[in-house]
N, C-alpha and C positions, 0 to 999 in steps of 0.2 A: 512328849508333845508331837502330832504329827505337823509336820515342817506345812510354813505357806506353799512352797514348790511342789507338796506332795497333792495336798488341796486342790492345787490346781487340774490335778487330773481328774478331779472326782465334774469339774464344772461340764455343764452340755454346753454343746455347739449353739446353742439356740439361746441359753444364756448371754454368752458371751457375742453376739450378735445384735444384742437388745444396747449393747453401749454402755450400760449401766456401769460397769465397773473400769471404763475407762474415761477417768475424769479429765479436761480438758488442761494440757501444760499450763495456759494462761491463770488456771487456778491458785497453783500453787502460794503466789506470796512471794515476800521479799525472803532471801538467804538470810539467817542468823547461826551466826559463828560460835556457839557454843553447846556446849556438853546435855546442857536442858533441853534446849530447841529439838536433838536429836532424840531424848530419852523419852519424847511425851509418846502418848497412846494416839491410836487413829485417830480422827477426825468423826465428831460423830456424826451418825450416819453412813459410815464409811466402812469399812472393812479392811483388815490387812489382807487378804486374798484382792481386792480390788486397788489398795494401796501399790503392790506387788505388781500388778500389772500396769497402774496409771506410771508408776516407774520407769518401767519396762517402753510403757507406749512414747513419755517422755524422753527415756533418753535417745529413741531411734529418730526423735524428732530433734537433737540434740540440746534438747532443753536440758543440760546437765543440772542446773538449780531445781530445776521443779524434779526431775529423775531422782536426786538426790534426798531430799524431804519426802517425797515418797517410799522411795526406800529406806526411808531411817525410820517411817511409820511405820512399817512393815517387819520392820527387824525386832522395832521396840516389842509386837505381839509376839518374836517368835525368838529370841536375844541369843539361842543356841546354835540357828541359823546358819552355818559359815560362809555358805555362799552369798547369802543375802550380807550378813559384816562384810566378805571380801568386796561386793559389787557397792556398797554404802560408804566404806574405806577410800575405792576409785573415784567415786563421784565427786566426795568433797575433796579429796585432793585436787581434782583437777578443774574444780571449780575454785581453788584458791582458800579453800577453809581448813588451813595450816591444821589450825589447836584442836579443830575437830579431828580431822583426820588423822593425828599424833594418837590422841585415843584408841581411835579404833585399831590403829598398828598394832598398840601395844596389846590390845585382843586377840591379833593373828598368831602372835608369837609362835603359839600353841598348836597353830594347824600343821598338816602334815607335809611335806616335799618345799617348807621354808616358805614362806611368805617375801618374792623377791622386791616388790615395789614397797613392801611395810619394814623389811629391813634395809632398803635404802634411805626412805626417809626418816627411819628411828636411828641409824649411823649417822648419818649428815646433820639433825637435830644435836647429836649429842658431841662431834666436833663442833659445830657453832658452838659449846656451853663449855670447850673445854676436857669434855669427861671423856678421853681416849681410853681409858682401860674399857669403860664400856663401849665405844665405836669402833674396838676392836673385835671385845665380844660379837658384835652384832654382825662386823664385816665375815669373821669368819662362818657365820652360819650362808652367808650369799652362798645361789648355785654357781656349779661351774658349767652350767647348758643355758641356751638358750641367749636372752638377752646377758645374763650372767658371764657371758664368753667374755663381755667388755667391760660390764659394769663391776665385777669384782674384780678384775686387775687396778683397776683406774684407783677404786676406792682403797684397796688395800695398799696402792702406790702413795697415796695423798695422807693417808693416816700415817703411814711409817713416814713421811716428809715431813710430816705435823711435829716427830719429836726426832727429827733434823740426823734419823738416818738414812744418808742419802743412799747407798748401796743396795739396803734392803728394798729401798723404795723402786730402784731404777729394777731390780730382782723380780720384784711382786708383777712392776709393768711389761714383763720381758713377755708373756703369752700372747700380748697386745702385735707383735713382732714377726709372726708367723700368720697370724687373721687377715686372709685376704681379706684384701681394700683398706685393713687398718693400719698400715706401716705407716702413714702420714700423723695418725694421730697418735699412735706411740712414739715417731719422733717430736710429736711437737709436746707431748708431756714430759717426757724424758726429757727435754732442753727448758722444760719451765723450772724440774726441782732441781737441774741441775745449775740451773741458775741463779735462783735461790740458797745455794751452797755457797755461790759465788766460783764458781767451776766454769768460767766462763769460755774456754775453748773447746771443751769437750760440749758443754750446751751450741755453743756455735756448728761445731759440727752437726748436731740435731738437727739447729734448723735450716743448715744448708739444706739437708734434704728434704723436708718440706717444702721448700722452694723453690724443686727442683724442677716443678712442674705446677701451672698454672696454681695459685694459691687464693683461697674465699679472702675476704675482707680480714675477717675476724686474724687469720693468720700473720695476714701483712701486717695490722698493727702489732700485732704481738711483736712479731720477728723484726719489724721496721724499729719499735721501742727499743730491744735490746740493741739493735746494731749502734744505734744511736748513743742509746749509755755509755759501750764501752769502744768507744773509739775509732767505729765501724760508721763515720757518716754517710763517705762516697756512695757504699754498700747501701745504708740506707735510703738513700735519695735515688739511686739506681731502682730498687727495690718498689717504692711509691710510683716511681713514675712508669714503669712496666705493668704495673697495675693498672693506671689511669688511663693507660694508652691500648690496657686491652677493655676497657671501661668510659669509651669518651663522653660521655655524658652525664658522670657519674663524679657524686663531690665527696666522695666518702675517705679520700685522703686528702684532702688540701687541708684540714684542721693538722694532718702529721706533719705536712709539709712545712706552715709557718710557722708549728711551735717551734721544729727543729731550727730552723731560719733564724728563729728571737733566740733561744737560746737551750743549751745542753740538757737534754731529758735525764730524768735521777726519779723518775717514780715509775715504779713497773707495772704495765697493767696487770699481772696478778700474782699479788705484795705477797701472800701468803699459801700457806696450806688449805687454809675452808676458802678460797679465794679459787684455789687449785683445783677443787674440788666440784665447786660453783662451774667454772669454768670447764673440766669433763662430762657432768651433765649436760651441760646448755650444748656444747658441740653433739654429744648423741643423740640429743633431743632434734638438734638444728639437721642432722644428715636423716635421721626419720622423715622429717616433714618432708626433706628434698624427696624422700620414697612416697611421701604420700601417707604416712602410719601415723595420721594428726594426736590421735589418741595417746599412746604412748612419749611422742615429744610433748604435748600438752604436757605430763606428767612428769618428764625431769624436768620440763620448764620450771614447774611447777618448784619443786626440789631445789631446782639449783638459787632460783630465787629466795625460797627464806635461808639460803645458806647465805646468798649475797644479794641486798635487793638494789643497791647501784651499780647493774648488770646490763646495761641499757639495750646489748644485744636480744637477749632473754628477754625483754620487756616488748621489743618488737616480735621475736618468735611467736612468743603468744598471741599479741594483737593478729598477727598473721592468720594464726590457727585462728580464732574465732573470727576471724575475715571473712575466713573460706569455708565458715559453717553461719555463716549468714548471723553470726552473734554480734552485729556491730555496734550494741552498747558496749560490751565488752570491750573489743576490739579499739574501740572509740576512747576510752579509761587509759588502754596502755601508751594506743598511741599520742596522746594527750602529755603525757605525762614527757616526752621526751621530745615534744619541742622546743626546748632552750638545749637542746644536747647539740653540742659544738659536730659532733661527727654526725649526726642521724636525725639533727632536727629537719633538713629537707625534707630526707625523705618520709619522715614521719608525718609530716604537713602532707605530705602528695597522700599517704595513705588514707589520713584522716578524708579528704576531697574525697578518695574512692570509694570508702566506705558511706561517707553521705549520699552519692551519687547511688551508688546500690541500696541507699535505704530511701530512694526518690527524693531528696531532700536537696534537690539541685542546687537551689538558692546555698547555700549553707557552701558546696564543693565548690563552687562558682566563686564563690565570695574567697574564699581560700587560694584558690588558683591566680584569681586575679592580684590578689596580693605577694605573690610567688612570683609572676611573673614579672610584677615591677619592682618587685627588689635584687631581681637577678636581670635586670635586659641585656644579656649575654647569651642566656640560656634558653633551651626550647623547651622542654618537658613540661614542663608547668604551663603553658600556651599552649602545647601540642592535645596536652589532655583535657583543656580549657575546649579544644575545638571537638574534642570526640565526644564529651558529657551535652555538649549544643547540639550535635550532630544525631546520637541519640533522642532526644528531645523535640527532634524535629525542626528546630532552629536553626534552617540551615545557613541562613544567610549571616547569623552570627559567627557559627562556623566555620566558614568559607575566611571570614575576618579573619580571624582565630588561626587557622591553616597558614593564611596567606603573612601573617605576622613573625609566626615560624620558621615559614621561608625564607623570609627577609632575613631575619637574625642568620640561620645556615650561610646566606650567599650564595652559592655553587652547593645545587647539591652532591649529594656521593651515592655511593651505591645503595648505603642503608639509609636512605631517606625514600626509598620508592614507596615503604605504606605512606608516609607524610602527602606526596602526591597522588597516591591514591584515595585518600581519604576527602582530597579537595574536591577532585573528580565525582567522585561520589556526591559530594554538595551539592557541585556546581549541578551535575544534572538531575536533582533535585527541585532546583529552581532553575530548569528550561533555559539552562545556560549549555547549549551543547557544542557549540564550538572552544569555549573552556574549558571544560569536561576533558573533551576529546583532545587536547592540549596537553593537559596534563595525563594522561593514560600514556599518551608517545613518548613524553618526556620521562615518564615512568619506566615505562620498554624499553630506551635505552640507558635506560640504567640496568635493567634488567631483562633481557630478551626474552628470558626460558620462566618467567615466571608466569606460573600457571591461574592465577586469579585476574593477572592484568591483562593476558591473550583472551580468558574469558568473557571480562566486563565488558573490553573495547570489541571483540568479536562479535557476542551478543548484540550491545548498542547498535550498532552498523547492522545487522541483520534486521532488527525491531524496526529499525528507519528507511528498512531496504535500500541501504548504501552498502556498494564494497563488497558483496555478497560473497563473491567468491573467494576473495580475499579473505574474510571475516570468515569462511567455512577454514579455510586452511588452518586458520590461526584456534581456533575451538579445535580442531583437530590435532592441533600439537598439544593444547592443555589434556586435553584424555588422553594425551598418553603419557602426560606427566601425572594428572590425577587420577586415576581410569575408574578409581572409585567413587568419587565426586558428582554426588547426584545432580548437584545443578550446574557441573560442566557437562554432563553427559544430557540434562535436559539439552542445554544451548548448542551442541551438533545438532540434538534431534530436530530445534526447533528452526537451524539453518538448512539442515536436507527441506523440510516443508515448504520454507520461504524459497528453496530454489525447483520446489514443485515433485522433490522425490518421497511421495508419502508413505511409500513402503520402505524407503530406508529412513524413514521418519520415524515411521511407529515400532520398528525394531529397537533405534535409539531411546526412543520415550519410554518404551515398557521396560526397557534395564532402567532409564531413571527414576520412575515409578517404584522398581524394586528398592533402588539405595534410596530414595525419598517417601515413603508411601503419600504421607500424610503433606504434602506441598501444594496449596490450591493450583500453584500457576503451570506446576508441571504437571497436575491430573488435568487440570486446562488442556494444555497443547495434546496434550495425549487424548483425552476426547474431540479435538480437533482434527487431529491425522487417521482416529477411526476416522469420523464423518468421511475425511475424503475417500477412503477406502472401501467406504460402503458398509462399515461395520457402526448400523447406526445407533444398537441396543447397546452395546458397547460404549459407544461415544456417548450415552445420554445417564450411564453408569458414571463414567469418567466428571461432567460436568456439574453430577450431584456432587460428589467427593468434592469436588471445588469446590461449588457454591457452599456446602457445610463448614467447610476450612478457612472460607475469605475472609479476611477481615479489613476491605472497603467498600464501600457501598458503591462507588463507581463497578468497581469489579462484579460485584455480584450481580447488580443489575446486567451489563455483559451476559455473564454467565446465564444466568434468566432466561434471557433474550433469545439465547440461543437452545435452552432446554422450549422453549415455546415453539420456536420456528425454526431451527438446525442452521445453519452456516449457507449462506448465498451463494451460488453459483460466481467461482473467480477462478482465473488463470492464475498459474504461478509465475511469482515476481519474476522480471525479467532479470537471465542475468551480466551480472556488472564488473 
């Protein structure tokens, strides 16, 4: 049978331009998790050559559910397929369709250079069940390239823990040891089975050195849990609050704090072997995402959770990953689910809020926020992002509340509160409050002298107002050379040389911000303004279309209009101050 991928070459350009065979994601339908759903034939009317590619067009649109049923329709015409199984295999895994995806593993076996994602999730399947003679079998076929460099040590480490040799175990993790960047997470597995042996000095020394240097969340509790077990509280308490102190904003220890405080910890966050194992995925999965590689953390996310689904860290990974792929049903499911979680239900709240606010559903983050905020009147986070979803919105005068509430709670601020005051700023001169405004920008600046956005804003403002001019040039000129690529710190020199009437060192400045901005109305504005004065007036009436195409306010444009009609009035430049 020739393969759907070979089909596809046979289509014309002219085909495939008509749309016909790329059916809209929204079509698809709701996910069904079984073995039939995946085995039925096209859709009629449909085609597997056009299935294959609505796939294809869905998952780039990261519609993995609709990617996924297209793809299964596609495979169903063609079942010999193995690229089309291995890309059907990925989708439903990482869309959470466990007993599907187990299937289709067990398809891969057969392909060539090992199937590394269907023999991780057919090993971790068959420890959750117990059946280590086969999660042996399967670990032994993992490569040793590639993601394999980590994922079969880890696994081969957790399976020989599983039947409580601890040697072999520590043995199998030892390649883990030499992988730059992984010494941290070979010491911290190496002190989990050796833990679980109950070898408890030798694991202590593991996770000294984990700790040797600034440590994730997930670590502390781990390492804070055992210190605490075994007789190590000082160490523990030490340990949390070093954290929290490089984290001040942050509650994601004070649940270690007070159980320790009530009384002596005897349950380990990870009791077991498939626990162990839960636990090496979701860290590989969690260091992916810090790189940015959603796709492949999705996927042991995915793993590690039917190995342990009271994983609450993994339950945010994921919401996270479908955060940042604009899935915020998704997203919305996991993070749902861990709001009574003693460690994570904050911030799980705050994400929920983010994600509504990203899906316009303002009322909804709002309603959230404000409830955060009054169960905590201690804390700013939930207030502070109360004020940016208003701010956003246009609300500025809510806003400005919302900021100013925030404040309050701070008292004095510090250094890292200068976006907080810059964010008021911004309100206030929103709503024609510019002696506030400009209040808080100073008070900003000295918090922060060299920062390059706040020398901008208050530089700028004062030039728009022809105040301060020369002053307000010097300070724009300090930010380009903090930013120098920063098309709209480089517009605000250009647009200070004009206000002090130098328009040949105007339109030098504007055509490089033109180059880092093309497409910004207000800087093709000023830049068709410093032509006019130069006398370059085809140019300037270029410059002014670009804007007018790009504005999006009607005050503006008419402006703009105004001036493609009749060009710029005879004026002196600002005097300067």
């Amino acid at each position: 049978m020739t393969s759907v991928r070979s089909r596809l070459l046979s289509i014309s350009l002219a085909a495939l331009m008509t749309g016909v065979v790329l059916a809209p994601a929204v079509a698809a339908g709701p996910p069904e998790d079984s073995a039939k759903s995946d085995a039925t034939r096209p859709d009629d009317g449909g085609s597997a050559t056009g299935s294959y590619l609505a796939g294809r067009y869905a998952q780039h649109q990261d519609d993995w559910t609709a990617a996924a049923r297209y793809t299964a329709q596609a495979l169903a015409a063609d079942p010999d397929d193995k690229s089309l199984l291995r890309r059907t295999f990925l989708l439903r895994l990482g869309e959470g369709q466990i007993a599907t995806a187990l299937g289709y593993a067990g398809r891969l076996l057969d392909e060539q250079g090992e199937p590394q994602m269907a023999l991780t999730l057919l090993a971790a399947d068959a420890l959750s069940k117990g059946m280590l003679d086969d999660a042996d079998a399967l670990a032994a076929r993992l490569p040793a390239d590639g993601l394999g460099r980590f994922i079969t040590p880890l696994t081969r480490a957790w399976l020989a823990a599983a039947r409580g040799r601890t040697d072999e175990a520590l043995t199998a993790l030892e390649p883990l040891s030499t992988a730059q960047g992984f010494a941290a997470l070979y010491n911290l597995h190496a002190g989990l089975i050796l833990d679980l042996a109950g070898r408890n000095d030798e694991a202590a020394a593991r996770f000294a050195k984990v700790t040797e240097t600034d440590a994730p969340l997930r670590v502390v509790q781990i390492v804070g849990n055992f210190m605490a077990r075994t007789g190590r509280k000082d160490e523990a308490r030490k340990l949390y609050e070093t954290f929290q102190a490089g984290n001040p904003d942050g509650l994601l220890v004070e649940p270690a704090l007070d159980a320790m405080a009530r009384a002596p910890v005897d349950t380990r966050p990870v009791p077991d072997a498939r626990a162990g194992l839960a636990e090496a995925l979701f860290d590989l999965g969690s260091a992916l995402h810090h790189e940015n590689a959603d796709e492949p953390a999705l996927l042991f996310g995915r793993i590690a959770l039917h190995l342990r689904d009271e994983l609450p860290l993994a339950h945010l990974l994921i919401g996270d990953i479908n955060a940042s792929r604009d899935r915020h049903d998704e997203a919305l499911a996991e993070f749902k689910r861990l709001e009574n979680d003693p460690l994570l239900g904050w911030t799980a709240r705050m994400r929920e809020a983010d994600s509504y606010a990203r899906m316009d559903r303002n009322d909804d983050a709002i309603a959230i926020l404000k409830a955060l905020a009054a169960e905590r009147p201690e804390r700013t986070d939930a207030v502070i992002r109360l004020g940016d979803i208003y701010r956003y919105a246009k609300r500025y005068d809510e806003a400005v509340d919302a900021y100013t509430t925030a404040l309050s709670r701070i008292g004095m601020p510090q250094d890292r509160h200068w976006p907080l005051l810059y964010a008021r700023a911004m309100s206030y001169e929103k709503t024609k409050r510019w002696p506030q405004a400009e209040a808080d920008l100073k008070a900003a600046l000295a918090l922060r002298p060299n920062e390059a956005t706040l020398l901008n804003f208050l530089g700028y403002s004062w030039i728009d107002r022809g105040e301060q001019l020369d002053k307000a040039k010097g300070m724009i000129e300090r930010a380009v050379e903090l930013r120098p690529r920063d098309g709209y710190i480089v517009d605000s020199l250009g647009w200070a040389l004009y206000m002090l009437g130098d328009f040949g060192g105007a339109v030098t400045r504007l055509e490089r911000a033109v180059e880092l901005k093309p497409g910004d109305p207000t800087i093709n504005d000023h830049l068709g303004d410093a032509y006019w004065r130069v006398g370059r007036r085809i140019e300037a009436r270029f410059q002014w279309t670009r804007a007018l195409r790009n504005a999006d306010d009607d005050t503006n444009k008419a402006a703009i209009q105004a001036k493609l009609d009749s060009g710029l009035p005879e004026q002196k430049a600002a005097a300067k101050q």
